[in-house]
MARGUPA-627362 format. One record per atom (N, C-alpha, C): residue number from 1; atom name; z, x, y. Coordinates in nm, 2 decimals. Layout:
N
+-------+------+--------+--------+--------+
: marro : domi :     pz :     px :     py :
+-------+------+--------+--------+--------+
:   NUM :   CA :      Z :      X :      Y :
...
+-------+------+--------+--------+--------+
***
This chain:
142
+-------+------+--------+--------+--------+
: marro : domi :     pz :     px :     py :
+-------+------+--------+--------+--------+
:     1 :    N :   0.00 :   0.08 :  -0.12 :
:     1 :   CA :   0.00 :   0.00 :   0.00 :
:     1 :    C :   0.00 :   0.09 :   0.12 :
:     2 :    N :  -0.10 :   0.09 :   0.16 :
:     2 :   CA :  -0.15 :   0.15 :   0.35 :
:     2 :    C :  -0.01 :   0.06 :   0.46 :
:     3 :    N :   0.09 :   0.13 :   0.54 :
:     3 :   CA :   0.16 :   0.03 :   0.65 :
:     3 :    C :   0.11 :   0.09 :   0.75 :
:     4 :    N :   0.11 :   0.07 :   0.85 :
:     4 :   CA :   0.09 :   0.09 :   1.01 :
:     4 :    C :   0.22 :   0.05 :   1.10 :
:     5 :    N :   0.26 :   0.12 :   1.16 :
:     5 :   CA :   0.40 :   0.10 :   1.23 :
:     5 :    C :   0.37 :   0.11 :   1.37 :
:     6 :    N :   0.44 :   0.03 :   1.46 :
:     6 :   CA :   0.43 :   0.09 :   1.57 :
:     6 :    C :   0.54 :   0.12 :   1.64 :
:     7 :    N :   0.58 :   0.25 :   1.69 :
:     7 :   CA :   0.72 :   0.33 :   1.68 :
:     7 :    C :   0.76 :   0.33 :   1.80 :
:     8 :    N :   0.87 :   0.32 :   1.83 :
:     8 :   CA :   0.90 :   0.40 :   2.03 :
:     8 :    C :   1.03 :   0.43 :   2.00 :
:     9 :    N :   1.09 :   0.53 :   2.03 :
:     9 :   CA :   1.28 :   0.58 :   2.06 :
:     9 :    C :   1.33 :   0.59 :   1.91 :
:    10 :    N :   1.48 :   0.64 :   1.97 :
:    10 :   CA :   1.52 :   0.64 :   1.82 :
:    10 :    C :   1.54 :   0.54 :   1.70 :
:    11 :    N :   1.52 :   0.45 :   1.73 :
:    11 :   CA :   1.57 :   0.31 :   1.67 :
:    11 :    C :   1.39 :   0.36 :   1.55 :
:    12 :    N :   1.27 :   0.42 :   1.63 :
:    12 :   CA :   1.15 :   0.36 :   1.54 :
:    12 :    C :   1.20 :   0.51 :   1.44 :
:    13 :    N :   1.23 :   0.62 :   1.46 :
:    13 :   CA :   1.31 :   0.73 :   1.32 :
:    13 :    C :   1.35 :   0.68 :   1.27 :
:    14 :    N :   1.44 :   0.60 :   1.30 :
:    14 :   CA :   1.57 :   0.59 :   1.18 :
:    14 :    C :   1.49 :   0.45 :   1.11 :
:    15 :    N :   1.39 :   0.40 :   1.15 :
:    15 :   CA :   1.34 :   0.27 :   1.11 :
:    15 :    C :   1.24 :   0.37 :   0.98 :
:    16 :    N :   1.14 :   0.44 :   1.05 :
:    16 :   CA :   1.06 :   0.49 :   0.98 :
:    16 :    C :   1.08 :   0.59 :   0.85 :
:    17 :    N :   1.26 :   0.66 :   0.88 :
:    17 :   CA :   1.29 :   0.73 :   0.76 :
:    17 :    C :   1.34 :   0.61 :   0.63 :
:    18 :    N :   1.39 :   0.51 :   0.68 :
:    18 :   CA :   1.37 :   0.40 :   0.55 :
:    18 :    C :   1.26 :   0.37 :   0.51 :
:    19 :    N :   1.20 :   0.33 :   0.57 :
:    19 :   CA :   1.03 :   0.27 :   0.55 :
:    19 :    C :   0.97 :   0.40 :   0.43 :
:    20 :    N :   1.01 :   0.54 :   0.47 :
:    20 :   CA :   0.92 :   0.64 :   0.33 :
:    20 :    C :   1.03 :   0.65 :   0.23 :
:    21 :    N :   1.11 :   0.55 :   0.22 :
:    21 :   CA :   1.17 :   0.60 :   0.07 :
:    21 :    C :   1.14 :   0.43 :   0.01 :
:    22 :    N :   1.07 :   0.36 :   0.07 :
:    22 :   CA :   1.01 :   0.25 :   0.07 :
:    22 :    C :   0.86 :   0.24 :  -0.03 :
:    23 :    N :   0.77 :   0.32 :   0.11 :
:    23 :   CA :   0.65 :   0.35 :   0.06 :
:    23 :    C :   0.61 :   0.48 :   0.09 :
:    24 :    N :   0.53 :   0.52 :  -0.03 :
:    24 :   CA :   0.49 :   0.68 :   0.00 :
:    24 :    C :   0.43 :   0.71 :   0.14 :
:    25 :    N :   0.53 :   0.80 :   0.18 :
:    25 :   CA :   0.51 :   0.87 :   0.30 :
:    25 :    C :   0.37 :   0.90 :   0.35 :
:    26 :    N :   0.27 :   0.92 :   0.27 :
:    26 :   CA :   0.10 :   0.97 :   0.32 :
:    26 :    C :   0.05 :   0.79 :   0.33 :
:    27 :    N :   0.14 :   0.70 :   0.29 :
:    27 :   CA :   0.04 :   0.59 :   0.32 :
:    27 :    C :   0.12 :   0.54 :   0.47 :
:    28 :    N :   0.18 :   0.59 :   0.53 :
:    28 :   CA :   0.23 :   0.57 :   0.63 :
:    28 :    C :   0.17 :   0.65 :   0.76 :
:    29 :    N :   0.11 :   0.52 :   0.89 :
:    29 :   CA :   0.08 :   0.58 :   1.01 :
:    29 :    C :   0.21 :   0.51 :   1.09 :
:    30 :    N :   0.26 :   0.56 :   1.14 :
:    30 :   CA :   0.35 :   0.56 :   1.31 :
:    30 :    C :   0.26 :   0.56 :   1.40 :
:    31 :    N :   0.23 :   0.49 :   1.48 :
:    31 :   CA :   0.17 :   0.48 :   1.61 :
:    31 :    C :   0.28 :   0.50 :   1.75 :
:    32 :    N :   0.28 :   0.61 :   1.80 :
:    32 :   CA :   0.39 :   0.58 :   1.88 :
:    32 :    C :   0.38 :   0.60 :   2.00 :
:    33 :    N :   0.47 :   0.54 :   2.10 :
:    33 :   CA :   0.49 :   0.49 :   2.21 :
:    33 :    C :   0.45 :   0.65 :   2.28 :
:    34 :    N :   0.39 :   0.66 :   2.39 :
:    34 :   CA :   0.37 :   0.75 :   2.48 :
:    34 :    C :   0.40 :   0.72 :   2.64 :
:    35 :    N :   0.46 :   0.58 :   2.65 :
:    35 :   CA :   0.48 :   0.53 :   2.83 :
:    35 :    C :   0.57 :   0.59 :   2.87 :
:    36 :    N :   0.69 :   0.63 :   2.77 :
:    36 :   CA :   0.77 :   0.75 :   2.85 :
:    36 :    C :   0.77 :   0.88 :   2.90 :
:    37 :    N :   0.64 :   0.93 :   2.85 :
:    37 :   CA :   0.64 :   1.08 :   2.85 :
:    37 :    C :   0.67 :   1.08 :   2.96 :
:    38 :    N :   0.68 :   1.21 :   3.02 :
:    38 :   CA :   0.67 :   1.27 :   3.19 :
:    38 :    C :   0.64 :   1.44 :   3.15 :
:    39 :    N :   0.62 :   1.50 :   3.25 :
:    39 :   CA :   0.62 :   1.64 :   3.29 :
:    39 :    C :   0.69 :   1.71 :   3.37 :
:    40 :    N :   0.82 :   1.79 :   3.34 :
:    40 :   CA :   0.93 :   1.84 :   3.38 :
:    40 :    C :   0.95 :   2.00 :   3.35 :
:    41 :    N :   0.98 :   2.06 :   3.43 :
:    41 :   CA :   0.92 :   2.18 :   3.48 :
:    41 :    C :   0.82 :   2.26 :   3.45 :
:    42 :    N :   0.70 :   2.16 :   3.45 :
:    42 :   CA :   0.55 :   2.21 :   3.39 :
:    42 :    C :   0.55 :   2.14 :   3.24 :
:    43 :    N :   0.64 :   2.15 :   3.18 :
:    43 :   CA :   0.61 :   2.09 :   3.06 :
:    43 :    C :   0.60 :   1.95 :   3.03 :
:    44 :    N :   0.52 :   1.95 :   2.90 :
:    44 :   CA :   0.50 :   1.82 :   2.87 :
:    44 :    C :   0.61 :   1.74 :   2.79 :
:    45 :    N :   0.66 :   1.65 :   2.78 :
:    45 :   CA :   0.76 :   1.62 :   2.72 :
:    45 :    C :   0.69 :   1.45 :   2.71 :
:    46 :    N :   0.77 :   1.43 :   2.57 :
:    46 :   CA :   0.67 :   1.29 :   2.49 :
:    46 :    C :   0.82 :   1.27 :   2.40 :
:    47 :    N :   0.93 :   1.21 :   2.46 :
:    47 :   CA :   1.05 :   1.16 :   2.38 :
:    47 :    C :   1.03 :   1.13 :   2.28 :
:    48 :    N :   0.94 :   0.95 :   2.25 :
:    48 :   CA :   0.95 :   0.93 :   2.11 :
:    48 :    C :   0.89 :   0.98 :   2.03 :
:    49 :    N :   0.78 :   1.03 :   2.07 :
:    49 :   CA :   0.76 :   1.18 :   1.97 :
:    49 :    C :   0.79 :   1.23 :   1.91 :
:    50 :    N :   0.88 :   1.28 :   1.98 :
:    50 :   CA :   0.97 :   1.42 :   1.95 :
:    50 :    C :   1.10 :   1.35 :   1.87 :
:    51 :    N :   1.16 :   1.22 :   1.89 :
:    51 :   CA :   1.24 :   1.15 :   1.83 :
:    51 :    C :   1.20 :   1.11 :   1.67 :
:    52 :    N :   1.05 :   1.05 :   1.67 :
:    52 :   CA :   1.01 :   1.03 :   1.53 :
:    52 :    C :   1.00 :   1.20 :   1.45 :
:    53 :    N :   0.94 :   1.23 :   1.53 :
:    53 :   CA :   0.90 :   1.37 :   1.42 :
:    53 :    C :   1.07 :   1.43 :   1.39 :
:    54 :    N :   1.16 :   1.45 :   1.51 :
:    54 :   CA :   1.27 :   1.51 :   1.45 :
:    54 :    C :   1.37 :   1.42 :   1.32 :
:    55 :    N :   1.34 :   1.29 :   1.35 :
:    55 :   CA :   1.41 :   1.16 :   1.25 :
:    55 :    C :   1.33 :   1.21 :   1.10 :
:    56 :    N :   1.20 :   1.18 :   1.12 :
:    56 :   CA :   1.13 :   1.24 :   0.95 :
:    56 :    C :   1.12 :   1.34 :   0.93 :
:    57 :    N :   1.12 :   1.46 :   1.04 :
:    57 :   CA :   1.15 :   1.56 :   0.97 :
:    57 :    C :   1.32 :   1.59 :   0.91 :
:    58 :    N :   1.40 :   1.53 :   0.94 :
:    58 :   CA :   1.47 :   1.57 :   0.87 :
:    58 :    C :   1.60 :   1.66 :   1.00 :
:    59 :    N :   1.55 :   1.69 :   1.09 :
:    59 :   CA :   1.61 :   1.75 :   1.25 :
:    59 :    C :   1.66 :   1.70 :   1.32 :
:    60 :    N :   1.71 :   1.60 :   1.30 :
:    60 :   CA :   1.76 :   1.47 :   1.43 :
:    60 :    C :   1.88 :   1.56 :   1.42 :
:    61 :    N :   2.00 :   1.50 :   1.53 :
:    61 :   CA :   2.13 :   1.54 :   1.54 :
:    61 :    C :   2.13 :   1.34 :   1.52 :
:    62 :    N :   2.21 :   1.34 :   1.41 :
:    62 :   CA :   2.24 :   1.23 :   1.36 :
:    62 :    C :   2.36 :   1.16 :   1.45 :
:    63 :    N :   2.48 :   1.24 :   1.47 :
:    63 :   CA :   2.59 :   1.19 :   1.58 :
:    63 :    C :   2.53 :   1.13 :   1.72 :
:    64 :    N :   2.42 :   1.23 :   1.76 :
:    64 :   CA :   2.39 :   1.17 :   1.91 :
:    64 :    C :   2.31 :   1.08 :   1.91 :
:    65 :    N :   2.21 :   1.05 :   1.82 :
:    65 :   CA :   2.13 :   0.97 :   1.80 :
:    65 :    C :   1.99 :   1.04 :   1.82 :
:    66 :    N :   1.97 :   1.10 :   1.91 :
:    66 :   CA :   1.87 :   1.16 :   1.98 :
:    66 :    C :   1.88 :   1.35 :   1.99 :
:    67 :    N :   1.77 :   1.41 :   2.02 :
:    67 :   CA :   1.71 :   1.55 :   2.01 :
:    67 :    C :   1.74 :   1.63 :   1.85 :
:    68 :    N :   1.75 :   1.72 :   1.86 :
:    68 :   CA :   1.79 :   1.83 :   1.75 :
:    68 :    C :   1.93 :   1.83 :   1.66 :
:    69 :    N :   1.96 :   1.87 :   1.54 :
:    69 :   CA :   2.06 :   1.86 :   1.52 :
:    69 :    C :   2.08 :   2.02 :   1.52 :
:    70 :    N :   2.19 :   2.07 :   1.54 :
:    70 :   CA :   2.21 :   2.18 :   1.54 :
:    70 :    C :   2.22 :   2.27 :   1.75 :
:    71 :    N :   2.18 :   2.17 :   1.83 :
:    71 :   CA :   2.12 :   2.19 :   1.93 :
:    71 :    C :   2.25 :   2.20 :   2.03 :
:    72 :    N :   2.17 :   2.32 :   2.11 :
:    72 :   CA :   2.25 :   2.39 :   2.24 :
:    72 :    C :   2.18 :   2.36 :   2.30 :
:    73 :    N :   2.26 :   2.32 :   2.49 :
:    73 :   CA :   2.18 :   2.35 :   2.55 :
:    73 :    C :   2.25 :   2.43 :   2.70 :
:    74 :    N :   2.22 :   2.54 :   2.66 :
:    74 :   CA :   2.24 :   2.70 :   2.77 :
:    74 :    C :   2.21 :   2.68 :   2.82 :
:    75 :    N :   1.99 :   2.63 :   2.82 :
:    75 :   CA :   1.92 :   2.69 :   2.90 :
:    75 :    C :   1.98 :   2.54 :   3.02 :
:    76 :    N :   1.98 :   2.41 :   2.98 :
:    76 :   CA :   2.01 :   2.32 :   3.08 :
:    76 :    C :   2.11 :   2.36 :   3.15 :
:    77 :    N :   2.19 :   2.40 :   3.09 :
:    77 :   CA :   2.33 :   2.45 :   3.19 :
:    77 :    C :   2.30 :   2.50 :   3.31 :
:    78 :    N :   2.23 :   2.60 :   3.26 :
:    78 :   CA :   2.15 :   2.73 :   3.37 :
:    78 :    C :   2.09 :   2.70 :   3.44 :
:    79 :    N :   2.01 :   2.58 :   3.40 :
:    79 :   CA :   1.91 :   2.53 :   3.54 :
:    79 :    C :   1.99 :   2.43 :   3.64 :
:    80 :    N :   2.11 :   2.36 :   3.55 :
:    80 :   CA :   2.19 :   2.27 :   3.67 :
:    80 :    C :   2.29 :   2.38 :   3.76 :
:    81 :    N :   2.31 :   2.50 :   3.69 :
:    81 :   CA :   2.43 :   2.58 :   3.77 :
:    81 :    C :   2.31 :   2.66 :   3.87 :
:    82 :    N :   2.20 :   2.68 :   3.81 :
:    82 :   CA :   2.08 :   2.75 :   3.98 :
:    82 :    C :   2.05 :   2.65 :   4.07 :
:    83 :    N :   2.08 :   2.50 :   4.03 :
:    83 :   CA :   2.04 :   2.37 :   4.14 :
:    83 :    C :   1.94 :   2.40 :   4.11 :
:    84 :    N :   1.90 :   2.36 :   3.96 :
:    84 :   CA :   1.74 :   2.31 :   3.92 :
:    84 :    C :   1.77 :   2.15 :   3.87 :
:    85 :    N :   1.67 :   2.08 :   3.87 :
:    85 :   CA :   1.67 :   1.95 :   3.81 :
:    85 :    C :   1.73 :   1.94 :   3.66 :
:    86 :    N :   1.82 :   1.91 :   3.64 :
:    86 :   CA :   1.87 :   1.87 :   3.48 :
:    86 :    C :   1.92 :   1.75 :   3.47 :
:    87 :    N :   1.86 :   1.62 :   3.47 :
:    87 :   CA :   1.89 :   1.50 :   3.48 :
:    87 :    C :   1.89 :   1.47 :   3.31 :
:    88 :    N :   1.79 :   1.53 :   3.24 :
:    88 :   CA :   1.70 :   1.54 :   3.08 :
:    88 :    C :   1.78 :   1.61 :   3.03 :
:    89 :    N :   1.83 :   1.56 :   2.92 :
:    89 :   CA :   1.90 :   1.64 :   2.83 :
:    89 :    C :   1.82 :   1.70 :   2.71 :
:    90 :    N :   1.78 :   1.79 :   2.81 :
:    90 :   CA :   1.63 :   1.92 :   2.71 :
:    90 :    C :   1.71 :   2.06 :   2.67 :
:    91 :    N :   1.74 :   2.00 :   2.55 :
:    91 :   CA :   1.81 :   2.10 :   2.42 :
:    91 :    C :   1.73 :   2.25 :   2.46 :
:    92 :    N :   1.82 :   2.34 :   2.42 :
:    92 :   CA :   1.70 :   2.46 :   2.35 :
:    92 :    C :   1.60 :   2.45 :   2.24 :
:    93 :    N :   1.66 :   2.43 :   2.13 :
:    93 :   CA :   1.55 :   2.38 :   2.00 :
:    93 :    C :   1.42 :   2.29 :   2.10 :
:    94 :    N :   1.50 :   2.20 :   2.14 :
:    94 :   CA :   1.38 :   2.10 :   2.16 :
:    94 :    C :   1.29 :   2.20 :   2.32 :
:    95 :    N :   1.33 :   2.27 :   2.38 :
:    95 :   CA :   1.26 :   2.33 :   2.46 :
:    95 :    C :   1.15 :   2.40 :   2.40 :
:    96 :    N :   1.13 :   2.47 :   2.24 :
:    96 :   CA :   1.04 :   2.51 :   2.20 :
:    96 :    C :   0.91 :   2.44 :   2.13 :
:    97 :    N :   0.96 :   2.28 :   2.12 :
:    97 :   CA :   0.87 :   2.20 :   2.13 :
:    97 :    C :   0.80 :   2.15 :   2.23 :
:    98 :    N :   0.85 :   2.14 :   2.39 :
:    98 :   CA :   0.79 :   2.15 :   2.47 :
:    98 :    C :   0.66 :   2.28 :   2.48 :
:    99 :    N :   0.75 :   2.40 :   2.48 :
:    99 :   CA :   0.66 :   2.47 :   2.55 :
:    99 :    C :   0.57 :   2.49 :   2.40 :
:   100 :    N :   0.54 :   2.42 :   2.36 :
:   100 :   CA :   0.42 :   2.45 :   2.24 :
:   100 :    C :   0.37 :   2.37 :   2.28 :
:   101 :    N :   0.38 :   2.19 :   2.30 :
:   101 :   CA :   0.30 :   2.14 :   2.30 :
:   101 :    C :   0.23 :   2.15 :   2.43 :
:   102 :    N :   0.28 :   2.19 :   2.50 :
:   102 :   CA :   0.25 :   2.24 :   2.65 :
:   102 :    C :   0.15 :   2.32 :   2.67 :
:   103 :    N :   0.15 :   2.41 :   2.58 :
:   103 :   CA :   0.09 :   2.58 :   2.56 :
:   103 :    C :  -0.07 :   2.48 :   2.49 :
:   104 :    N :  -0.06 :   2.40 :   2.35 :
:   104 :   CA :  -0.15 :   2.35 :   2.31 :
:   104 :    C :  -0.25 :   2.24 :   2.40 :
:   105 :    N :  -0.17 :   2.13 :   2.53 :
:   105 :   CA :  -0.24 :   2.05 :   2.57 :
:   105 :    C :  -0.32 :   2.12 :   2.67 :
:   106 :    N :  -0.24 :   2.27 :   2.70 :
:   106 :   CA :  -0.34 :   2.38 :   2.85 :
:   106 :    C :  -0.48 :   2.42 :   2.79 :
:   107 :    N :  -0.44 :   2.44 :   2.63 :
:   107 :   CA :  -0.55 :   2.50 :   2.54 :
:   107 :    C :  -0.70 :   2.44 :   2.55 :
:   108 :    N :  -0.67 :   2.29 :   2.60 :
:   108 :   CA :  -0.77 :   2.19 :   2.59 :
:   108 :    C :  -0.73 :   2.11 :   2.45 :
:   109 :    N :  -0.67 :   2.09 :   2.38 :
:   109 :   CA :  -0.65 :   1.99 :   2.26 :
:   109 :    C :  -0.58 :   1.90 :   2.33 :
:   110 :    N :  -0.64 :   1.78 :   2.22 :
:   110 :   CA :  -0.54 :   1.65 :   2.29 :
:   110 :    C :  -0.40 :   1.59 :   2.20 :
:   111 :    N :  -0.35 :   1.50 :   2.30 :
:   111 :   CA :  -0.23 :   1.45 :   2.24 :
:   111 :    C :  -0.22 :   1.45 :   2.09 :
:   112 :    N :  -0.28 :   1.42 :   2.05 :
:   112 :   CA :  -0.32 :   1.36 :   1.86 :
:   112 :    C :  -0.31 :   1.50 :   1.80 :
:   113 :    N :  -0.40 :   1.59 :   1.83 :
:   113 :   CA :  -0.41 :   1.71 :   1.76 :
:   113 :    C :  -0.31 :   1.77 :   1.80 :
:   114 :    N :  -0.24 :   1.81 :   1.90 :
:   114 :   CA :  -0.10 :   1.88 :   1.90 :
:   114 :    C :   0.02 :   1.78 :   1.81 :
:   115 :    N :  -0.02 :   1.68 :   1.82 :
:   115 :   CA :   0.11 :   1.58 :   1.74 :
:   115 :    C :   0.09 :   1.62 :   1.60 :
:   116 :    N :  -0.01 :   1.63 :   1.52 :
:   116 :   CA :  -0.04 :   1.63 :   1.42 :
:   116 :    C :   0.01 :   1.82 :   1.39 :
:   117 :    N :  -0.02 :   1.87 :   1.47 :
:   117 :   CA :   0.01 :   2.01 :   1.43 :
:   117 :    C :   0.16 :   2.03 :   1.45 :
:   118 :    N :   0.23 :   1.97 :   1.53 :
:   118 :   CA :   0.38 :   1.97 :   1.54 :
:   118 :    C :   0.46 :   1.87 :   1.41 :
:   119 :    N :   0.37 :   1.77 :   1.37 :
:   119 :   CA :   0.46 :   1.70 :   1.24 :
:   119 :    C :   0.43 :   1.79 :   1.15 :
:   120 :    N :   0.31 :   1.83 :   1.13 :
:   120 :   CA :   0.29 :   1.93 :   0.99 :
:   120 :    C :   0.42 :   2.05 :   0.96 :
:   121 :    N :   0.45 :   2.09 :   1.11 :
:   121 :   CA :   0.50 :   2.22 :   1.13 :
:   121 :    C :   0.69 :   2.17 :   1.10 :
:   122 :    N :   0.71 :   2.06 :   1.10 :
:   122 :   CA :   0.83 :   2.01 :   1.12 :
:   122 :    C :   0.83 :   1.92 :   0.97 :
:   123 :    N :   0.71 :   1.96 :   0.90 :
:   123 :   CA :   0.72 :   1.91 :   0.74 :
:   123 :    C :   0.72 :   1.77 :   0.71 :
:   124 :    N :   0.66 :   1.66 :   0.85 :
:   124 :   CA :   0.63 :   1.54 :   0.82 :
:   124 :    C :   0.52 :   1.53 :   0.76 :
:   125 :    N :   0.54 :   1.39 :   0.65 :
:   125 :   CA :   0.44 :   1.37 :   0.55 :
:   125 :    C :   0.43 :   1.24 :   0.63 :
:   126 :    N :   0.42 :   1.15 :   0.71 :
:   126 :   CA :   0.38 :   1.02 :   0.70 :
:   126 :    C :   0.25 :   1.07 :   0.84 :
:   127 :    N :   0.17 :   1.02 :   0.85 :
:   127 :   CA :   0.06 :   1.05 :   1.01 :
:   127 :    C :   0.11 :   1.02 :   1.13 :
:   128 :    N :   0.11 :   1.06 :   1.21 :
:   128 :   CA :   0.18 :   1.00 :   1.33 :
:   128 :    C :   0.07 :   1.01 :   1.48 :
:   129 :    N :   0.06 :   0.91 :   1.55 :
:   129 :   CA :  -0.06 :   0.93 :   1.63 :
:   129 :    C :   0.00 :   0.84 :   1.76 :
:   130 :    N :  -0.02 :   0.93 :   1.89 :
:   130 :   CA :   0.03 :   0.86 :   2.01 :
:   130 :    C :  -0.05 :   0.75 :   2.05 :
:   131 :    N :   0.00 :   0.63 :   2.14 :
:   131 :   CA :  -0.08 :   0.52 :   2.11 :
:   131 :    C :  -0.18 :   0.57 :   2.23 :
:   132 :    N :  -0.18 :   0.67 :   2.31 :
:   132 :   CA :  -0.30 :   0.74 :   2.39 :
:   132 :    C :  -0.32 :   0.82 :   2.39 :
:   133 :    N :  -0.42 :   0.93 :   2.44 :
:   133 :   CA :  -0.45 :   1.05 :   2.43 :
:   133 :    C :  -0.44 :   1.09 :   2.59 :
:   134 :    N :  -0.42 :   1.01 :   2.64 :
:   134 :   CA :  -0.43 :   0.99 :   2.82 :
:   134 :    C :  -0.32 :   0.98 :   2.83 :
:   135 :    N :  -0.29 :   1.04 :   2.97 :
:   135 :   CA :  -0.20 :   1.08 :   3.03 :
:   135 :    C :  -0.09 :   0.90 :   3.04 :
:   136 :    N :  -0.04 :   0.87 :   3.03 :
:   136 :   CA :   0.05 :   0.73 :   3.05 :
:   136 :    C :   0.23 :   0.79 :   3.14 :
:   137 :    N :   0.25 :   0.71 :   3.23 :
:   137 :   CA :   0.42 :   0.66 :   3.25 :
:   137 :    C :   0.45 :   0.58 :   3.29 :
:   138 :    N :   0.55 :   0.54 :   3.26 :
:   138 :   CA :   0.60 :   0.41 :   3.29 :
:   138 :    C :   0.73 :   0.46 :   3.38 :
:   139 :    N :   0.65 :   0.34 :   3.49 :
:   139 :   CA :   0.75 :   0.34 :   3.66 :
:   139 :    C :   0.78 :   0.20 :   3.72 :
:   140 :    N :   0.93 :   0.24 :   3.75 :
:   140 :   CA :   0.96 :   0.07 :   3.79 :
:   140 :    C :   0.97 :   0.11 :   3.97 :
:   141 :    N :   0.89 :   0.01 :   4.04 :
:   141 :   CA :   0.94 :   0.06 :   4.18 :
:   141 :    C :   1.05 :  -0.03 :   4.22 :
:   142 :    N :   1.14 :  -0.03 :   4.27 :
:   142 :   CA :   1.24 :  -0.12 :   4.34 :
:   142 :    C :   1.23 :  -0.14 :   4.46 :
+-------+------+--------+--------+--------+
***
């Protein structure tokens, strides 16, 4: 049985890590949310992304719900104690997923092919594809 999912935040990991002890993991696509991403200090940053891939890979920090498990974060320290922007709670671990995917989207590859090369690399078996390849955020004006 082929499923199709459509994923956003941590709620679609922890959804999707039941769903592959359900059905084999290769018959599974995640479609997932990209209206959150933004770009913060140059880099590209794609939350549920990075939420699904760390959930089935296996990397989540299970207590917090969200980023890496195992995760420091120095370098944010360092940027709120220089009066840099640290609103984002951007782990170290998770900083080297930035600057890869970052490094990959300058390359000219698009969203899909860096996602795809970051779930392989993080030992996801189910497909996972952003629901654009285009630039998206979502902004509320008040």
């Amino acid at each position: 049985m082929k499923v199709v999912a459509l994923a956003g935040g941590i709620g679609a990991g922890k959804l999707l890590r039941g769903l592959v002890r359900a059905v084999e993991p290769e018959d599974v696509t995640a479609i997932v949310n990209t209206g959150d991403d933004f770009t913060l200090h140059g880099l590209r940053i794609c939350p549920d992304l990075d939420s699904v891939t760390y959930w089935l890979g296996g990397r989540a920090d299970r207590d917090r719900g969200w980023g890496r498990a195992g995760e420091t974060f120095r370098t944010l320290e360092e940027v709120r104690a220089l009066g840099g922007r640290a609103w984002f709670g951007l782990g170290d671990l998770d900083l080297a997923t930035h600057l890869v995917r970052t490094q990959m989207l300058d390359e000219g590859r698009s969203l899909s092919e860096v996602t795809d090369r970051l779930r392989r690399s993080f030992g996801v078996r189910p497909r996972l594809l952003p629901m654009t390849d285009d630039g998206v955020e979502t902004r509320i004006e008040c």
